[in-house]
C-alpha positions in Angstrom: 144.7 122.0 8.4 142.7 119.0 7.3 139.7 119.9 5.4 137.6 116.6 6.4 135.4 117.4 9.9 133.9 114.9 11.4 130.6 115.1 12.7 127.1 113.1 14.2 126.5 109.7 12.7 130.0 110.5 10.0 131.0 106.7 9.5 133.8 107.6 6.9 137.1 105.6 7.8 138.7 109.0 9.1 135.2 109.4 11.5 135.7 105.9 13.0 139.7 106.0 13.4 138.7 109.7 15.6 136.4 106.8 17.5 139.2 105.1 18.1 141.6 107.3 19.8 138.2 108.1 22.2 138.0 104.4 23.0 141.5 104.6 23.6 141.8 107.6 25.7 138.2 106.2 28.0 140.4 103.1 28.8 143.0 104.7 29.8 140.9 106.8 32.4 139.7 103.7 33.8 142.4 104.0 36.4 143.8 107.4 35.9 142.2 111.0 36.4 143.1 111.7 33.0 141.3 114.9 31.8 143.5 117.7 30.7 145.5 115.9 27.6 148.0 118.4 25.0 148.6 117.7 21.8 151.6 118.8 20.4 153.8 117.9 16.8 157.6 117.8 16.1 157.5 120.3 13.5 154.8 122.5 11.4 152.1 121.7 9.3 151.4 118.1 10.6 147.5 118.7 11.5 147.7 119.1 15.2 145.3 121.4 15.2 142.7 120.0 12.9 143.3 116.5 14.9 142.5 118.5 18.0 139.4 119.6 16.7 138.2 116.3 15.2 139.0 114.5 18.5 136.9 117.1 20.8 134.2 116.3 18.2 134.2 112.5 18.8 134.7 112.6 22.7 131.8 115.4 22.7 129.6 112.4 20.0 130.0 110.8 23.0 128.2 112.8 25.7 131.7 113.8 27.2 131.5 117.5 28.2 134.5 118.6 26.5 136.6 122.4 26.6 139.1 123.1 23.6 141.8 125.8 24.7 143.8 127.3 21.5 146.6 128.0 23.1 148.9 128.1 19.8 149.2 132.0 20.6 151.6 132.6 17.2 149.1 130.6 14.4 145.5 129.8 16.3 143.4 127.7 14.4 140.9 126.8 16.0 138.5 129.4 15.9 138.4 128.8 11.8 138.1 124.9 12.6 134.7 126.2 14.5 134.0 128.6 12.6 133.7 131.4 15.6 135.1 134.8 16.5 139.1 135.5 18.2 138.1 138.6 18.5 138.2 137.7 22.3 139.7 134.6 24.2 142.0 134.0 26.6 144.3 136.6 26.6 141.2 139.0 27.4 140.7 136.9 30.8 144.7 137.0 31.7 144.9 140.6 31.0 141.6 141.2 33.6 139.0 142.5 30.8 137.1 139.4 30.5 135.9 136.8 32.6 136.4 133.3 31.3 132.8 132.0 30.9 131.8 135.2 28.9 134.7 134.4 26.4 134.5 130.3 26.1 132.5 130.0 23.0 129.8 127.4 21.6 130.1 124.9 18.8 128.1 123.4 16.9 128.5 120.0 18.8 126.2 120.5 22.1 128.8 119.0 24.2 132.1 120.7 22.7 132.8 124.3 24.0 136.1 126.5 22.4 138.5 129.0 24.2 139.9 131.1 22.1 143.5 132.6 22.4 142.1 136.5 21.3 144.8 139.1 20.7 148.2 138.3 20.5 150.7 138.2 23.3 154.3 139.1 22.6 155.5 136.6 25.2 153.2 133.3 24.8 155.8 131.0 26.9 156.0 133.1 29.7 152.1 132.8 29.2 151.2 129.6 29.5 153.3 128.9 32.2 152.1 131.4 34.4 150.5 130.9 37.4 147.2 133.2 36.5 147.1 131.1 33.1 147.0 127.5 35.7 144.5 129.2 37.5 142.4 130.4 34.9 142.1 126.7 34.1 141.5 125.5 37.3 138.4 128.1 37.8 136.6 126.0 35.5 138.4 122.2 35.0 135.5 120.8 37.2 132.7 121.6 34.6 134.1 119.7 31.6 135.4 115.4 31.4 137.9 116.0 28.9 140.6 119.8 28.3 142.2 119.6 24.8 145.2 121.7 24.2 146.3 122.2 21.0 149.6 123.7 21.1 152.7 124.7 18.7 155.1 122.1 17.7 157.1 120.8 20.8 160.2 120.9 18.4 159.9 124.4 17.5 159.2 126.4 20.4 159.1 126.0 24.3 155.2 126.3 24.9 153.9 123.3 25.2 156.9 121.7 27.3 156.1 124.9 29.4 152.8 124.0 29.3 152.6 120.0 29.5 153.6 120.5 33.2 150.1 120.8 34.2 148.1 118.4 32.2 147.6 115.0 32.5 149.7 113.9 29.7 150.6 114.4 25.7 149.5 113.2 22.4 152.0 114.0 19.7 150.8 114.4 16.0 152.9 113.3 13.3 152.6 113.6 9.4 153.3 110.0 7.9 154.3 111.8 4.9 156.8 114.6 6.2 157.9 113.9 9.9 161.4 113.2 10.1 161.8 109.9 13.0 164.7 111.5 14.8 162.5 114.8 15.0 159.7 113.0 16.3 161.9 111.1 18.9 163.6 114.4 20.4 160.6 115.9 20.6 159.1 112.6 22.9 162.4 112.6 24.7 162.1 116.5 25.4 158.9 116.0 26.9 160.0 112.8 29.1 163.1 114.3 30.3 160.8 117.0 32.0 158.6 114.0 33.3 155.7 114.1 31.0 153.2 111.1 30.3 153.1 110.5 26.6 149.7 109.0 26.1 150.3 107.9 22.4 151.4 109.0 18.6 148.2 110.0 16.5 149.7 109.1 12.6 148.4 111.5 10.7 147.8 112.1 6.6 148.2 108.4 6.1 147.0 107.3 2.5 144.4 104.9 2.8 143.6 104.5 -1.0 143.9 105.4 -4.3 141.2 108.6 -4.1 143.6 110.6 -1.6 141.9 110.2 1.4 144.0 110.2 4.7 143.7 108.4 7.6 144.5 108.6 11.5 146.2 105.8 13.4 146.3 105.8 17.3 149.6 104.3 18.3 149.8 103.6 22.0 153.0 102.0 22.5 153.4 104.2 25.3 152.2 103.8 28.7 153.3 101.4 30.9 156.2 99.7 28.7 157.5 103.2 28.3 157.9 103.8 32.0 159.6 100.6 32.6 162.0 101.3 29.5 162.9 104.4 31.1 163.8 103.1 34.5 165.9 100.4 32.8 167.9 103.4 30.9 167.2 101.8 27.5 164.7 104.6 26.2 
């Protein structure tokens, strides 16, 4: 996980690229009910998580009310991006022992609220695409503008293409550094053969300058000239 966090008034280069991808993601919602977005990587270690984090942070900067569900039940990160407990999360709410607004947890950003995964399940596909999962989120979708999913690599496992299914549409994370192209393109053609929206590529660990710092790219060559690609069989 990246160890830069954005936060209030940050104008580092990384701060303003996270603006960015908000500015992005508010046009896009101009004409679109597009609330519940997953992000998702080809393979390991590409930041998906920390991205996840740093974007709630910059759509909450922006007075968006905005929900953060781990739901990478095998390596959940999130609760160490935020610094809070997994003692409870999720998991706690499936199984019946916890109602959801006693588990979802506070940040420091007023605006940015976390739902941790809590104990380990020994199934997490079969999890997140069950139907008390859909309607755990659907007991509380109304309160927030924007659900971030961060999920395991798309490439790897079957969770978030179990999972995709009922948001809005998918940002993939790649690693400028390590991800292999044809990985990343199975991994956007898995999720489009199952009919998922891919919203964009977030370029991640890109070296900006000589001192080592990274930056973050929003690519969104996606969209509309994807869909018409598709229907003319040349994707």
């Amino acid at each position: 996980m990246a160890e830069h966090k954005i936060r209030k008034h940050d104008s580092s280069p990384v701060a303003e690229a996270y603006r960015k991808v908000r500015t992005n993601l508010q046009f896009m919602n101009i004409d679109n009910d597009l609330k519940k977005v997953l992000l998702t990587s080809a393979g390991p270690s590409e930041g998906k998580s920390s991205v996840t984090g740093n974007l709630g942070l910059a759509l909450a900067e922006a007075g968006h009310k905005v929900l953060i569900v781990d739901c990478d039940f095998r390596k959940p990160k999130q609760h160490r991006f935020f610094g809070v407990s997994n003692i409870v999360g999720s998991m706690e709410v499936l199984l019946g022992e916890e109602l959801i607004r006693d588990v979802i947890q506070k940040t420091e950003e007023e605006n940015l609220v976390l739902l941790t995964t809590g104990q380990k399940p020994p199934n997490p596909s079969e999890i997140l695409g069950s139907k008390r999962f859909i309607e755990m989120i659907n007991e509380i979708e109304a309160e927030y503008d924007f659900i971030l999913f961060d999920t395991p690599p798309v490439g790897m496992v079957t969770d978030a293409a179990v999972l995709s299914r009922m948001t809005d549409g998918v940002i993939l994370v790649a690693a400028v550094e390590q991800e292999d192209v044809r990985g990343l393109e199975h991994a956007k053609m898995q999720l489009e053969d199952i009919g998922i929206q891919i919203l964009g590529v977030i370029l991640n660990k890109v070296p900006m300058d000589e001192g080592g710092y990274y930056g973050y790219v929003y690519n969104h060559y996606y969209g509309e000239r994807s869909k018409s690609r598709r229907r003319n069989g040349n994707d």
